[in-house]
N, C-alpha and C positions, 0 to 999 in steps of 0.2 A: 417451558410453555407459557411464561411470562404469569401467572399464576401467582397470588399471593397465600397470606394465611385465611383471609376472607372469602367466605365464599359471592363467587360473581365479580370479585374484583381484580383486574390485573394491572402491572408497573412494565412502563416500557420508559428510557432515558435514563437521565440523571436519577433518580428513584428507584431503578431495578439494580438487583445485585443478584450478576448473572455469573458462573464461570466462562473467561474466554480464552481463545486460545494462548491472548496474550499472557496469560498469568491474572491479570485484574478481574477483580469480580463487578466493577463499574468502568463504565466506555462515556467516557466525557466529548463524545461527537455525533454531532444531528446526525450523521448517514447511520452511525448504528442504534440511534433512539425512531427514528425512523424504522428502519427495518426491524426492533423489537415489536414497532406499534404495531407492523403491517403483520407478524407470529401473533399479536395479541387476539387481533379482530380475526383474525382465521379459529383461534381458540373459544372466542367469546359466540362463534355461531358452530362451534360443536365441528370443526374440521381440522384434528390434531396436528398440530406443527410446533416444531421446538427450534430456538434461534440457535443458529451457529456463526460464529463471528466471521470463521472464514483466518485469514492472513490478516494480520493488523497493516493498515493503509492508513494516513495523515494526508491531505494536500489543504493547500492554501496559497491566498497570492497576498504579499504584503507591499502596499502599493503599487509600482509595477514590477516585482519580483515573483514568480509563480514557484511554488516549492512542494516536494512530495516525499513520501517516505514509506515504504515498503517492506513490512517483514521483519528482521533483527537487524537492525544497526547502531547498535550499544552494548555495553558491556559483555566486549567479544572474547571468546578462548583465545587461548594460543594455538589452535590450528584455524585460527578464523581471519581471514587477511581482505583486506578493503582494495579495487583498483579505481585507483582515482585520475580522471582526467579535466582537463577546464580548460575553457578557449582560452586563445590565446591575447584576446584585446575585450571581448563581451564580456559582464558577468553571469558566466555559466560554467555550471559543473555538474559531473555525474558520478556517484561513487555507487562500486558494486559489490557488496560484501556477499565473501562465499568461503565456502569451507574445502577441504579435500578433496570435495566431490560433486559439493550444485553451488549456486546462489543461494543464498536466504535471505538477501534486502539490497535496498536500496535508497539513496539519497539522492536527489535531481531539486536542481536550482538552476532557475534561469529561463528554463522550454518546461513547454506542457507534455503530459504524457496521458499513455491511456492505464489507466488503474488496474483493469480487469486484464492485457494486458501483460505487466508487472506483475500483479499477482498471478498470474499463468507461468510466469518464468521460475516464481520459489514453489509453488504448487509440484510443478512437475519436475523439479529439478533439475533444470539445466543449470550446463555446463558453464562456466564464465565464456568462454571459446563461445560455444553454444547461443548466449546473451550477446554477445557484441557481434555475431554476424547477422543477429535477428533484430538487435535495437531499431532499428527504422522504424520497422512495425510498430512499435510502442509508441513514438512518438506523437503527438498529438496537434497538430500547428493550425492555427486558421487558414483561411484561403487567402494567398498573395503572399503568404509569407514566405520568409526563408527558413529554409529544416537547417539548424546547424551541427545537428550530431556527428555527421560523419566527419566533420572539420573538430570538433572535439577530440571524437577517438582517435583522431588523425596525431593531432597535437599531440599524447602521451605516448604515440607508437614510436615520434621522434626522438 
């Protein structure tokens, strides 16, 4: 409830230590110090709401490379296996990590995506199958451009 030990006072950002789903009790990104504030100000006029992190998401463009990250993709079991594809001349790539039975992340470099999206694919557990006849949707491209996913997942199916 974003709630300190003070009364009247609450921490939302870098300053709050919150449980989330990732494991960490601090989220070092403005979308979720942001969304603590918006649980705070609902708190501080007496309309109870408690933050939930949700699926851990990362995106960033680092100059013109655009990059996103979704859900667990690190330190994976051994029934956790990554399907990685990348154009064949652009640099772009898409890895989708899943388990025996859904997705639970993902890595994209290169093309923009839609977050909410992504996190709808490890939420509800799809299928990798599942994910790669649906990826379009995800996608997120301005107007004019060229979508080049299917020419990716093209390239690994080679």
């Amino acid at each position: 409830y974003q709630r300190t030990n003070f009364k009247n006072i609450f921490a939302a950002g870098d300053c709050a230590e919150i449980p989330a789903a990732s494991g960490s009790t601090v989220e070092l990104l403005w979308y979720s110090a942001r969304e603590q504030g918006r649980v705070a100000a609902y708190n501080m006029i007496d309309l109870p709401m408690k933050y939930d992190s949700g699926t851990y998401y990362n995106c960033a463009r680092f100059l013109d490379m655009d990059y996103m990250t979704v859900g667990k993709t690190m330190d994976l079991n051994d029934d956790e296996k990554s399907f990685e594809a990348y154009h064949p001349e652009k640099k772009m790539s898409i890895r989708i990590v899943y388990n025996k039975v859904h997705v639970i992340g993902f890595n994209m470099v290169g093309l923009r995506w839609k977050v909410d999206v992504l996190r709808k694919y490890v939420d509800h557990k799809y299928t990798l199958d599942g994910v790669l006849l649906r990826l379009k949707e995800a996608g997120f491209n301005p107007e004019f451009t060229k979508n080049y996913i299917k020419e990716i997942v093209h390239a690994k199916a080679k």
